[in-house]
Rosetta silent file (secondary structure, phi, psi, omega in degrees, C-alpha in Angstrom):
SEQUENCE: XXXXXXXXXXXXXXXXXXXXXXXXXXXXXXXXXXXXXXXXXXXXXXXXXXXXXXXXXXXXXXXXXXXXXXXXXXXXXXXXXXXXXXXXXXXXXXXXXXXXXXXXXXXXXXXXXXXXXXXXXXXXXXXXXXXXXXXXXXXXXXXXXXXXXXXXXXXXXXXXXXXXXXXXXXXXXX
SCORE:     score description
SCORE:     0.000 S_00000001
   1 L     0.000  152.876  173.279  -26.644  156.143   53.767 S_00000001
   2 L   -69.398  145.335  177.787  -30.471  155.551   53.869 S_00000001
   3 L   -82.662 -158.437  145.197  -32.286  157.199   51.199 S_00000001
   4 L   -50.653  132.499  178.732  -35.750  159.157   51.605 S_00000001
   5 L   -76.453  113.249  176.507  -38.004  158.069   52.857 S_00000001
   6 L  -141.222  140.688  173.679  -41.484  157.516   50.305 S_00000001
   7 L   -90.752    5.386  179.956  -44.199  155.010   50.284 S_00000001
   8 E  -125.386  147.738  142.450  -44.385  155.351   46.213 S_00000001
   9 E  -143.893 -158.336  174.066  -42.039  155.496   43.970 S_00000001
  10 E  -117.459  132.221  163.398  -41.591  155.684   39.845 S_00000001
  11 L  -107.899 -178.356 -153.503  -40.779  153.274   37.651 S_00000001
  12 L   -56.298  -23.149 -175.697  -39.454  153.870   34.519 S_00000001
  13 L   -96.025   18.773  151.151  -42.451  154.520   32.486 S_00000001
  14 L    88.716    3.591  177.746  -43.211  157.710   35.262 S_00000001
  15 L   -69.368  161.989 -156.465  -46.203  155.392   36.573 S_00000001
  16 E  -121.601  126.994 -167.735  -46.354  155.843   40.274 S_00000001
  17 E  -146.083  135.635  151.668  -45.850  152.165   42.494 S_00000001
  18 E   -64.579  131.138  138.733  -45.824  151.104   46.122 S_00000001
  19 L  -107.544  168.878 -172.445  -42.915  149.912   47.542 S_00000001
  20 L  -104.257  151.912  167.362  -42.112  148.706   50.895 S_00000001
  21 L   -60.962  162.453  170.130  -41.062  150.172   54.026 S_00000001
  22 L  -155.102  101.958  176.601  -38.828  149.008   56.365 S_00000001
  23 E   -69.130   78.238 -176.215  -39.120  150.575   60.107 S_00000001
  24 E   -89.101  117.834  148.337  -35.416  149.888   61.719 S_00000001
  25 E   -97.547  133.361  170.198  -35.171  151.295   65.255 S_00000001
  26 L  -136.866  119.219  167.035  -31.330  151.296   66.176 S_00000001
  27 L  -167.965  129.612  159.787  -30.511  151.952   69.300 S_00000001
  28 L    27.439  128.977  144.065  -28.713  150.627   72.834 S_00000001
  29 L   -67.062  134.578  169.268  -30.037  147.783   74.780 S_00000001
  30 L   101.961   22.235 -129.591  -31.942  149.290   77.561 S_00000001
  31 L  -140.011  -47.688 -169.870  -32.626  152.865   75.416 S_00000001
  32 L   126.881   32.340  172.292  -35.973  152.835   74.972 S_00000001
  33 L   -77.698  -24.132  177.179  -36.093  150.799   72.335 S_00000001
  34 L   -58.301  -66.377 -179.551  -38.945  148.233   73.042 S_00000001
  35 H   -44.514  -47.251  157.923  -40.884  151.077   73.860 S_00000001
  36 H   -57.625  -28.934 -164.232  -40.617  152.525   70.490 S_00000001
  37 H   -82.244  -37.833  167.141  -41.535  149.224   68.741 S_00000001
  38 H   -33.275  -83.618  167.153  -44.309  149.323   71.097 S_00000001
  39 H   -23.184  -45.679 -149.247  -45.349  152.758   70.169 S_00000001
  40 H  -103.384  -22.835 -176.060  -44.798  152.244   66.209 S_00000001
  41 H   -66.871  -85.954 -158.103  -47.128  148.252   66.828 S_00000001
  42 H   -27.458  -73.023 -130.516  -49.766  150.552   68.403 S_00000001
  43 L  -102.056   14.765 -162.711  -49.930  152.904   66.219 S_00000001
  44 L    94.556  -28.226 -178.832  -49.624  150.406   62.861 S_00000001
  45 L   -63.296  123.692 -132.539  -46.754  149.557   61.821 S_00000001
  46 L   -93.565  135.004 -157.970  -46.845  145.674   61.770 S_00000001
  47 L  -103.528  179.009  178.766  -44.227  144.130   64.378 S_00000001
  48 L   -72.624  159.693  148.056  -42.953  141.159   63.270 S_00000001
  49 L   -14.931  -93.629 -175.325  -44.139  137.520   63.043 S_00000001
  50 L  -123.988  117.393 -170.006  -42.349  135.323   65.046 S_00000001
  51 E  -121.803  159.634  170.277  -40.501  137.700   67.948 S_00000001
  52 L   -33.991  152.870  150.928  -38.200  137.335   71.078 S_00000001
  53 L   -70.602  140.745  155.683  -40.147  135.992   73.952 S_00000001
  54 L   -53.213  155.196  174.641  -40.973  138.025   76.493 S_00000001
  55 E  -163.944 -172.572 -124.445  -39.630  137.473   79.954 S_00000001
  56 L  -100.561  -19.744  178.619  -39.396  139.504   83.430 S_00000001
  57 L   -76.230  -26.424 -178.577  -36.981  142.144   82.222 S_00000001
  58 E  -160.739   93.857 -163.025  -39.701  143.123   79.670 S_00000001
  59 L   -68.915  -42.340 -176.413  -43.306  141.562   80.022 S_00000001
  60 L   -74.560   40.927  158.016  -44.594  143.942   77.107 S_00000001
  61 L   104.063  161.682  166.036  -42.644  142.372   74.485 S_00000001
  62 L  -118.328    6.399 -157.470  -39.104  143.382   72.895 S_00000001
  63 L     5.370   52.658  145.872  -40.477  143.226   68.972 S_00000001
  64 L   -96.010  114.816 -175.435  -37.493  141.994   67.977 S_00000001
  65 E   -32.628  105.480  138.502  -37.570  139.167   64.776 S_00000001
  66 H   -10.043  -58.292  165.573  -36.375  136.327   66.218 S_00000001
  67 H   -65.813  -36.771  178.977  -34.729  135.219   62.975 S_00000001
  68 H   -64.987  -35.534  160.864  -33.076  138.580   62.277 S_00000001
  69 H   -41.178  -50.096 -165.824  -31.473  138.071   66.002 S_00000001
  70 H   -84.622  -28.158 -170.712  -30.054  134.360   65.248 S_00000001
  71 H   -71.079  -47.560 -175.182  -28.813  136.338   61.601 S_00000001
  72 H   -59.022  -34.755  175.125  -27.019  138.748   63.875 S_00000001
  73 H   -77.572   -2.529 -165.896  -25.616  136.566   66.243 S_00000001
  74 H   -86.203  -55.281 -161.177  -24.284  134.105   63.411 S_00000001
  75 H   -69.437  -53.911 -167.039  -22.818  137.014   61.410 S_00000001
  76 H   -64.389  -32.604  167.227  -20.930  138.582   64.404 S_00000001
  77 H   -63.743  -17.867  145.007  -19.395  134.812   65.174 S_00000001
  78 H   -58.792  -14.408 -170.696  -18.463  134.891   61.432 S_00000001
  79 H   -88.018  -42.625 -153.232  -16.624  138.702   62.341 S_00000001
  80 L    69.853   51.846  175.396  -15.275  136.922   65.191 S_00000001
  81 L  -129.782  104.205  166.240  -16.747  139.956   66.907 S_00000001
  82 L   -61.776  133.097 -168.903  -19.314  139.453   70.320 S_00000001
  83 L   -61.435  -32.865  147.532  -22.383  141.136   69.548 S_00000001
  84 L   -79.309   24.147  152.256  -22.029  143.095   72.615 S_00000001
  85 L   -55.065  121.671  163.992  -18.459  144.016   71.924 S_00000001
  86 L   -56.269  -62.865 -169.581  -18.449  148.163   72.507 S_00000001
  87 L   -54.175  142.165 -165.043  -15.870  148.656   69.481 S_00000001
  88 L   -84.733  141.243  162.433  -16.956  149.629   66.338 S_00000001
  89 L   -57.247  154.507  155.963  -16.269  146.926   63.568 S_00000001
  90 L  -102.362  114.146 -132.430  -14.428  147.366   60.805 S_00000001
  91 L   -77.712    2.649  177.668  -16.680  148.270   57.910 S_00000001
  92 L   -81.235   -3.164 -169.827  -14.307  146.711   55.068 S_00000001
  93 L   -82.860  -43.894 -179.626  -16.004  143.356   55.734 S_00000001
  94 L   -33.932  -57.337 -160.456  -18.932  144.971   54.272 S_00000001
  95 L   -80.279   -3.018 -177.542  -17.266  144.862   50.367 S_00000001
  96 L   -76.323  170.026  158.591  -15.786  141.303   51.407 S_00000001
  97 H   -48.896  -51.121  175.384  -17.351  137.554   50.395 S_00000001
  98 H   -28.930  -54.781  175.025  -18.593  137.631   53.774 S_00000001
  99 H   -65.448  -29.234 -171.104  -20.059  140.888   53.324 S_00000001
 100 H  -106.264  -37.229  159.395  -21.821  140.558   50.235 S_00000001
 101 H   -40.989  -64.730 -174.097  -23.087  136.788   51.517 S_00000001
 102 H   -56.004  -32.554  160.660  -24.315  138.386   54.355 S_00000001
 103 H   -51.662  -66.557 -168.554  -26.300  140.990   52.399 S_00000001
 104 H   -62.224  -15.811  156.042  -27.825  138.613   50.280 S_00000001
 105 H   -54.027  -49.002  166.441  -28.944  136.198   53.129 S_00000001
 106 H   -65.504    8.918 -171.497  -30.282  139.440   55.078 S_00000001
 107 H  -121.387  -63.928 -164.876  -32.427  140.502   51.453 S_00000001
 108 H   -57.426  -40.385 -167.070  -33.964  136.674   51.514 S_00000001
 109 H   -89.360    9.103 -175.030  -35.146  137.152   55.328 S_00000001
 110 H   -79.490  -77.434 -174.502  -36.403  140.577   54.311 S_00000001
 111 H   -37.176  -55.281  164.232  -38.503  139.249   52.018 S_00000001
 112 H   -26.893  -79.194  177.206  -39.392  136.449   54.224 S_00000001
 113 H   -26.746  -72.111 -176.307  -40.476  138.945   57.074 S_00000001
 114 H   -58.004  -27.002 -176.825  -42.279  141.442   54.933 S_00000001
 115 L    52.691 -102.900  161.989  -44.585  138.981   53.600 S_00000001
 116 L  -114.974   -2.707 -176.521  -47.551  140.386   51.918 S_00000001
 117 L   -64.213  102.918  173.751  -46.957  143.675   54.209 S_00000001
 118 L   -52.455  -13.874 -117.798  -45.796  147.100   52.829 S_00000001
 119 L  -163.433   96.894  172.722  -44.610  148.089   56.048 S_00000001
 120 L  -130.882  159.939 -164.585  -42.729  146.008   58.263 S_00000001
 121 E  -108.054  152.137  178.242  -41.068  147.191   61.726 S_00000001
 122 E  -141.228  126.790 -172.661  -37.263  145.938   62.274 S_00000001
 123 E  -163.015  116.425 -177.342  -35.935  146.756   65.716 S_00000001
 124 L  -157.501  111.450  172.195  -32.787  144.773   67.059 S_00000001
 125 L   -54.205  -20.571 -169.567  -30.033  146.659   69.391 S_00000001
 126 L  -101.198   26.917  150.154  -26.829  144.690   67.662 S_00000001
 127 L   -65.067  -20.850  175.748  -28.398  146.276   64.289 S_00000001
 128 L   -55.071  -31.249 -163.325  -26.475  149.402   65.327 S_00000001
 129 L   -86.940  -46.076 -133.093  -22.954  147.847   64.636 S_00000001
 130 L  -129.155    3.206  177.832  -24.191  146.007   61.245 S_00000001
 131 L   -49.293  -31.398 -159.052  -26.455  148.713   59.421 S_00000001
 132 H   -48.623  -50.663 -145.677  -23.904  149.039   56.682 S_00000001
 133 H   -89.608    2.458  179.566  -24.796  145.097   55.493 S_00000001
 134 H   -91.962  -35.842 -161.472  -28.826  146.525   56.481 S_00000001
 135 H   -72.543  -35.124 -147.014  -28.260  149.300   53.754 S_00000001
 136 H   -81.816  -17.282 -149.013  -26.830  146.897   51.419 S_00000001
 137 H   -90.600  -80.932  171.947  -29.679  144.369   52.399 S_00000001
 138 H   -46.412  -30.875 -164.602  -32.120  146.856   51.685 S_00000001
 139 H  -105.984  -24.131  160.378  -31.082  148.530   48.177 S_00000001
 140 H   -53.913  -53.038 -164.563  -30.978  144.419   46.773 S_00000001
 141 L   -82.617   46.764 -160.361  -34.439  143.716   47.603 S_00000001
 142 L    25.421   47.060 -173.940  -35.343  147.340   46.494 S_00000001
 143 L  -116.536  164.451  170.074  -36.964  148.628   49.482 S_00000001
 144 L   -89.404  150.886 -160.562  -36.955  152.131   51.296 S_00000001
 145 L  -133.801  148.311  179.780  -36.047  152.611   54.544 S_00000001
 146 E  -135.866  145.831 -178.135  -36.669  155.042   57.627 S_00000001
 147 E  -134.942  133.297 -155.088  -34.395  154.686   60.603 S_00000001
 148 E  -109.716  129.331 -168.158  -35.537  155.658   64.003 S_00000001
 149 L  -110.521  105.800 -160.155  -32.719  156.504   66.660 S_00000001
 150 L   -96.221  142.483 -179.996  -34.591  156.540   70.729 S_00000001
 151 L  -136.789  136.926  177.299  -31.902  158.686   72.720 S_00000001
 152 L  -106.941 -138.978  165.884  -31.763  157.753   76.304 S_00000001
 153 L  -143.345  110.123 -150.044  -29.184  159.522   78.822 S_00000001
 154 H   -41.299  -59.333 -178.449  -26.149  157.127   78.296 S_00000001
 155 H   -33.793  -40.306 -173.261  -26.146  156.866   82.545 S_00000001
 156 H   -70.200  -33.298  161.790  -29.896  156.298   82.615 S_00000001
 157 H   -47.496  -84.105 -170.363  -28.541  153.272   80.139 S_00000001
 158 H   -54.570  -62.041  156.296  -25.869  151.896   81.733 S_00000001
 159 H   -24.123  -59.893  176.249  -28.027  151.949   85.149 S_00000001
 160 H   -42.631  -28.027 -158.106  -30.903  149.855   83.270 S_00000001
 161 H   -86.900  -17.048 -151.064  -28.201  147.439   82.012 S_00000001
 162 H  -105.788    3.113  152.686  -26.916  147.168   85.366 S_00000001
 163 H   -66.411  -47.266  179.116  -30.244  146.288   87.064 S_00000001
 164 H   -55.643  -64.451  177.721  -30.883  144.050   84.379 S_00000001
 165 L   -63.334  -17.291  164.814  -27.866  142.159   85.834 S_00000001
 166 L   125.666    1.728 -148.813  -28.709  141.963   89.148 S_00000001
 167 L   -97.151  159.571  161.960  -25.906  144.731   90.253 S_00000001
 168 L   -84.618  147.404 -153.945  -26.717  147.395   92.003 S_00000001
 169 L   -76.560  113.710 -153.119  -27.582  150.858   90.657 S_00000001
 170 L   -99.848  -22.959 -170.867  -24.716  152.951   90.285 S_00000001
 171 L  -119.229   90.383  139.012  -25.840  155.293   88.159 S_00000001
 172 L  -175.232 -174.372 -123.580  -28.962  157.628   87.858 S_00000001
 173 L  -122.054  -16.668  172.384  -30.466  160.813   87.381 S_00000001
 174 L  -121.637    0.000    0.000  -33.826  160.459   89.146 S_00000001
């Protein structure tokens, strides 16, 4: 589980210290997720670095880390899982070598990311499947975490995805 969310916290001698944030939107492709990262850029929270490119499906940006993307797609081809596999993994992988690699690679690109920034935004749809190894990620390099969930109307989803493919729109609500 994530803990609470605080931008201080105590260290042992009861002095009061920043630590850093880490803004994870998890949610669907096609959810509203973009929009959020949008929303949370606007409004400060520092988008990443070096991000997907944009392209015709989504001109404003997707502010998703490029490198955290190639970590995801590596690690589910290490699962033997396609990142867009529906079925939930099985979450014993987590406590494996695999599992514990994979944390500590994901804690180095953390670091990487955040940079000199308390605050950094993390927003990748096949983070939904892999938070466990995000938690575990997260509680090495000590940081706090807030995790934002965008709820769409699963139809209004599955339409978006299926424009996005070129099919025609079988589903929606407006």
């Amino acid at each position: 589980m994530l803990k609470k969310v605080s931008s201080e916290a105590d260290d042992r001698s009861g002095r009061t210290s920043r630590t850093s944030l880490a803004v994870l939107i998890v949610g669907m492709h096609r959810s509203g997720t973009s929009a959020l990262g949008g929303v949370l850029n606007l409004l400060g929270v520092p988008a990443p670095e070096q991000q997907v490119t944009t392209d015709h499906h989504n001109l404003r940006g997707y502010f998703e880390p490029q490198r955290i993307v190639d970590f995801h797609e590596a690690l589910f081809a290490r699962l033997g899982s396609p990142s867009n596999d529906p079925l939930p993994l099985d979450y014993g992988w987590v406590a494996s070598p695999v599992g514990r690699a994979a944390a500590e690679e994901l804690a180095d690109l953390l670091t990487d990311e955040f940079g000199a920034e308390p605050m950094r935004l993390f927003k990748d749809p096949r983070m939904c499947r892999l938070l466990p190894v995000w938690t575990q990620a997260l509680e090495i390099g000590q940081r706090q975490a807030v995790a934002i969930l965008p709820a769409r109307h699963p139809l209004e989803v599955a339409g978006s995805l299926a424009a996005k493919a070129g099919l025609s729109r079988p589903y929606s609500l407006f």
